[in-house]
N, C-alpha and C positions, 0 to 999 in steps of 0.2 A: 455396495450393500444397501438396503432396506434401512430406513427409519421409520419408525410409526410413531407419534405424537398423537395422543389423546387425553383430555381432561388436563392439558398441560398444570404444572404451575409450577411458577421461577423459586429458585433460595431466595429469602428476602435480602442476605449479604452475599454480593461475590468479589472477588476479587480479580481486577484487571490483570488480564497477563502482560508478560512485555512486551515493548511497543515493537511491533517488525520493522518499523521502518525506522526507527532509529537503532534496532540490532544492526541493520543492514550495514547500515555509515559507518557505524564504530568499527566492526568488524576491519573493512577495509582500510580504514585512516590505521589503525591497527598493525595491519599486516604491513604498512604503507612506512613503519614507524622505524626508529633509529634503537629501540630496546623491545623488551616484552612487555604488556598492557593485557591485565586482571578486570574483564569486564564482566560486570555482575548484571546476570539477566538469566533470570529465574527460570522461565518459559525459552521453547524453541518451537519449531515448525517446520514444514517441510522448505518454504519458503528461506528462510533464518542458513538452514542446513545445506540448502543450495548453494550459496555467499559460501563458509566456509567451507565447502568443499572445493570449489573454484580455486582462492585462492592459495590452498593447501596442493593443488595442481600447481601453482603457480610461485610454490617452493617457500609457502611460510608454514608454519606448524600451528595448530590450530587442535586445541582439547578441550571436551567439555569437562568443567570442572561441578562440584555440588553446588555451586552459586553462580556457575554462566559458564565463561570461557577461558582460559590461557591462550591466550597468543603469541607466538614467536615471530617476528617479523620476517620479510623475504631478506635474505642476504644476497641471494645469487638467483636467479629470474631462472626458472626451466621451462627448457625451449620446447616445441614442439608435443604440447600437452594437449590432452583432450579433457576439455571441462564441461563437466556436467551440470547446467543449469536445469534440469527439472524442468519445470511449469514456471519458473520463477522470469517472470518479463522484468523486475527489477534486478536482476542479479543479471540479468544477458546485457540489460541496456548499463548498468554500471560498468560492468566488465568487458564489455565490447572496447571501450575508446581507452580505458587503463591498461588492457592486454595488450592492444595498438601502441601504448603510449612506452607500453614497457620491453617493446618489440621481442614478444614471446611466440609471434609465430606460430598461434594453437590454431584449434581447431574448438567450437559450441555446439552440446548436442543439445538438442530439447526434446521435451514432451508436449505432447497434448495437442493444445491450437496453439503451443508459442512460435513456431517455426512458421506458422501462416501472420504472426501478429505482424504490422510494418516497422519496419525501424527506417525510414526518409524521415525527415532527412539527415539525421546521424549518419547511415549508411555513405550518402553521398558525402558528404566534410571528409568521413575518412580513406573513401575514396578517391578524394580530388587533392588529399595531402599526404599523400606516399605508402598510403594501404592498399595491397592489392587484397578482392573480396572473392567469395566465390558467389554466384548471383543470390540476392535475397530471396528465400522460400526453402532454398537449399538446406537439407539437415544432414549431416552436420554442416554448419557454417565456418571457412576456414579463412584464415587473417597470415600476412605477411607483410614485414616492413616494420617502419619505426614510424608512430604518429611524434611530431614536434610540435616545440614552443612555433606561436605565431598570434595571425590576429583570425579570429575566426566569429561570421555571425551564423544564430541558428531561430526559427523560428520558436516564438515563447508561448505558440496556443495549441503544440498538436502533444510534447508531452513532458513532465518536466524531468523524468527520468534521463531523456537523453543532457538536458544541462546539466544534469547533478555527474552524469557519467563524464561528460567533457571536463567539470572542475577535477573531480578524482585525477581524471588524466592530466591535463594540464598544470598541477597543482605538485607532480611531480617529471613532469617535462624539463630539460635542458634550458633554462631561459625562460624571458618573461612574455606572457600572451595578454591577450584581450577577448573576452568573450561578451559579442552586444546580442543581446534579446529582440530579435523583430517583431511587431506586433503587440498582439494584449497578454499581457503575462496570467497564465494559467495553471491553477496547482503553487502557487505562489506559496505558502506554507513547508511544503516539501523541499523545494527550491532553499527554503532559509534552513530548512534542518540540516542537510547538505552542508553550507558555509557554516553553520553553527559545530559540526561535528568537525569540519577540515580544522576549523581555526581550535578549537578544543586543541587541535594536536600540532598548537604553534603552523600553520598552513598560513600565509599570506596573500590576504585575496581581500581587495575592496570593491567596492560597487558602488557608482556614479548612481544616484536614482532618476536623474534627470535624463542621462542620454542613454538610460537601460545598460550600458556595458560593466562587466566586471573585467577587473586589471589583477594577474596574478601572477606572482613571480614563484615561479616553481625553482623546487629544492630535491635535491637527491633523494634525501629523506625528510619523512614528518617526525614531528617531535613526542614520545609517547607522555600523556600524564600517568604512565603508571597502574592507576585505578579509575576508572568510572565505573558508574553504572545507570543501566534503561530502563528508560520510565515507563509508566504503565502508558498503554494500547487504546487513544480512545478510539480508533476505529473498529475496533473490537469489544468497546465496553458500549458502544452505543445500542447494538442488541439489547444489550440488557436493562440499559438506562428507556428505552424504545418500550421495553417488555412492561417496564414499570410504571407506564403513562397509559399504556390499553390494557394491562390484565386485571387481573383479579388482589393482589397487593401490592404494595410498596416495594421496592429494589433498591438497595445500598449496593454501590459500588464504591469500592474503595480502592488509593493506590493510584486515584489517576490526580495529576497535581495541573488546576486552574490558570497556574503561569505556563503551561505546558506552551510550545510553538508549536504544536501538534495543529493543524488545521483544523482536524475534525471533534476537536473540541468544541463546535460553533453546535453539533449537536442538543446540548441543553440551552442553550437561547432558541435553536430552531421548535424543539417544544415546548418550550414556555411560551413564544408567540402562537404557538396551537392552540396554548390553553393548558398544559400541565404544570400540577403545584411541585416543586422541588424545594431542597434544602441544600444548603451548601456548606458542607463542614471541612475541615484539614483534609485537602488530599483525599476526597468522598463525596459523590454526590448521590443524592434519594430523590427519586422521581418516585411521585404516590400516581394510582388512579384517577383518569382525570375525565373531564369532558372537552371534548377535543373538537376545534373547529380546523377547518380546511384556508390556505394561506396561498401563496406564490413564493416559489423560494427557487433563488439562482443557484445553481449545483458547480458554477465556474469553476469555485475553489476548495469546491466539499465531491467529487463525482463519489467517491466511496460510500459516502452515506444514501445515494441514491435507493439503493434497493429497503435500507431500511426505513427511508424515510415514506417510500411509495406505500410500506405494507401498514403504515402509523398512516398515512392517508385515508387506508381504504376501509376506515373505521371512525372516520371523525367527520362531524356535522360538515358540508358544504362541500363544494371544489380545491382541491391543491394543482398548482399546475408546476411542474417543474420542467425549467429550459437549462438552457448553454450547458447541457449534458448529451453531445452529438460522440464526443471522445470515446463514453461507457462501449460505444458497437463496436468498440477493438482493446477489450478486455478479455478476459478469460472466457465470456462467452459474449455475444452481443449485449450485452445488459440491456439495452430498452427493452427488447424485443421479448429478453428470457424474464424480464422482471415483469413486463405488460400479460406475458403468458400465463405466468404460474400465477399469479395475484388472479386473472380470468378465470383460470382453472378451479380456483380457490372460492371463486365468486365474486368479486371485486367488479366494481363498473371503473374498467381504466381503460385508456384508448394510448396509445403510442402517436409521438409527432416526429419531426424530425429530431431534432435536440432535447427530448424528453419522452413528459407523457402529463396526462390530464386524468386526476381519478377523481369522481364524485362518490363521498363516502356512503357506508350502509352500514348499518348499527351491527352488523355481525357478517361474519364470512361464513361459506358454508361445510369448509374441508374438500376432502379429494386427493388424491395421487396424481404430485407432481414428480420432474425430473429437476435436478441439481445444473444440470448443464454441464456437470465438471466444475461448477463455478461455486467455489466457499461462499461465498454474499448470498446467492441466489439459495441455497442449501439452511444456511441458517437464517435467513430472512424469512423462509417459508414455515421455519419451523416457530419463529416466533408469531408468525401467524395463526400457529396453530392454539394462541390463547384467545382469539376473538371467534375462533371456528365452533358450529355446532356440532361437526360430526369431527373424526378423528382425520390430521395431515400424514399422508406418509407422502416418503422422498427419499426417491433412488439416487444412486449415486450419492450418498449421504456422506462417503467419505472423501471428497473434497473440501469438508471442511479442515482435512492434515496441512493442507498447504499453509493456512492459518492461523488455528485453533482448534487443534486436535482435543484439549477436553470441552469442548464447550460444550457437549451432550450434559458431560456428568454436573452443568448447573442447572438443571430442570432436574426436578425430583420425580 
């Protein structure tokens, strides 16, 4: 569908939905678990729904409840299922090395670009330890055999999704493994929410910080606490924290809490060194109207914020240059390419490099009709763009922002 964005203006209060990526974890350490576990999480998404579809294939019970979810753990593994990941690159790459590990013998279908997205070298590990695969690109992708405990290295800069999938696996594996990180560890924030959510559910698993490896001694089952529940989304709330630094008023976000390990909570320091005035209250932050200058800012351990932070660029006094974001051109859509595009389309003086991009800012954008790419970021990043625009944004493919954040429309008035 059609969006059209004109004379934007944000709620001055919204409230953060839950965090997808720690839906994800729980879910799984969840179904993973030795009882049932009441996880409260307000918000879902098409993404969120993906995970518990999967592993409700994979013989746990899984119900939305009026405050999140009920979970029934797996008792008995069912073999030969076909699981539906959607669009969801975090639920394939989680669920690849755990279905392996729990030798379920399915079969992953995907949508969209996921089935062209790479999974090397995760793919190779499970195919060099007792997995046989059908060749990658293949949809549906189909798994036989039993992934084992052992000592296994994987590269730490291409994504961290595949380590968070090997702990899951591993973490209930026959026996004790070792999993060492080669290289520069990337996405490092996701990686700790991972360990933070295994060990939540009594998981044992330490990591050496010296020689990069973690040591984990898998267990039949994890341990359920019963209840938790997920915290708010700053990946998701940075839109609007974003909105509140170029538009026209103030934005309180509330719900998203400061101690978070959420990485992309670096958001509000990355626009206060722009130049925007904020407040920081309990679990809330207000970004006011600001004047904005242009910075360098490393995207290593933030890539998600790239698209929002490019279109907060192309409206603030000087140069931004953003690098070590080479990984975004195997997302949901290329991201340099589609975020260098639409902000162009838009009006934007931004150029694409290898690993980013370079935009010198201009006191306003002009509007225009862009495409979504299929990619939620790109879909609401352009929308929030559309409060520094003179004429009105529209954008196709607007419903891509479901994988996400299905209401984020309804916070623009």
């Amino acid at each position: 569908m059609d969006k059209t964005f004109k004379n934007s203006q944000v709620k001055n209060q919204v409230r953060a939905i839950s965090s997808k990526s720690e839906a994800h974890r729980y879910l799984i350490c969840a179904a993973l678990s030795d009882s049932p576990t009441e996880i409260i999480c307000t918000d879902t998404n098409a993404d969120i729904d993906a995970t518990a579809s999967c592993l409700c294939s994979l013989g746990a019970d899984i119900k939305r409840t009026e405050n999140g979810f009920s979970v029934t753990p797996i008792s008995e593994v069912s073999k030969n299922q076909a699981l539906d990941c959607n669009e969801s690159g975090s639920t394939l790459r989680f669920m690849l090395p755990l279905a392996a590990s729990l030798g379920a013998d399915c079969s992953f279908n995907m949508r969209g670009r996921l089935a062209s997205r790479p999974l090397s070298p995760l793919y190779e590990i499970l195919r060099d330890n007792g997995i046989t695969l059908t060749p990658q690109g293949e949809n549906p992708l189909t798994i036989q055999g039993e992934f084992g405990a052992g000592n296994y290295t994987v590269a730490a800069n291409i994504s961290s999704q595949y380590i968070s999938g090997l702990l899951f696996a591993l973490s209930v594996a026959n026996g004790k493994s070792t999993l060492a990180l080669e290289g520069k560890i990337e996405s490092a924030p996701y990686i700790e929410m991972t360990t933070d959510a295994l060990r939540a559910f009594g998981a044992k698993i330490d990591f050496d910080s010296e020689n990069n490896r973690f040591a984990i001694e898998g267990q039949a089952k994890l341990h359920s606490p019963k209840k938790l529940t997920v915290g708010g989304d700053w990946s998701n709330a940075a839109f609007f924290l974003a909105a509140g630094a170029i538009g026209q008023n103030e934005v309180r976000v509330s719900g998203i809490g400061e101690k978070s390990i959420q990485g992309d909570r670096e958001i509000v320091a990355i626009l206060e060194k722009m130049g925007a005035h904020t407040k920081h209250g309990d679990n809330e932050i207000t970004v006011y109207p600001s004047k904005l200058h242009g910075i360098e800012i490393d995207a290593a351990q933030i890539p998600d914020l790239v698209p929002i932070l490019a279109t907060v660029a192309s409206v603030a006094d000087g140069q931004t240059k953003i690098y070590n974001a080479g990984r975004l051109r195997l997302k949901e859509s290329d991201r340099i390419e589609s975020v260098c595009t639409t902000l162009s389309t838009l009006g934007a003086n931004i150029t694409a490099t290898d690993d980013g991009m370079i935009i010198n800012g201009k006191k306003s954008l002009l509007g225009g009709t862009v495409d979504s790419y299929n990619d939620h970021r790109i879909a609401m990043s352009a929308a929030i763009a559309s409060l520094v625009s003179t004429d009105s944004v529209t954008i196709t493919r607007f419903e891509a922002i479901n994988k996400s954040y299905p209401t984020f429309a309804e916070n623009f008035e």
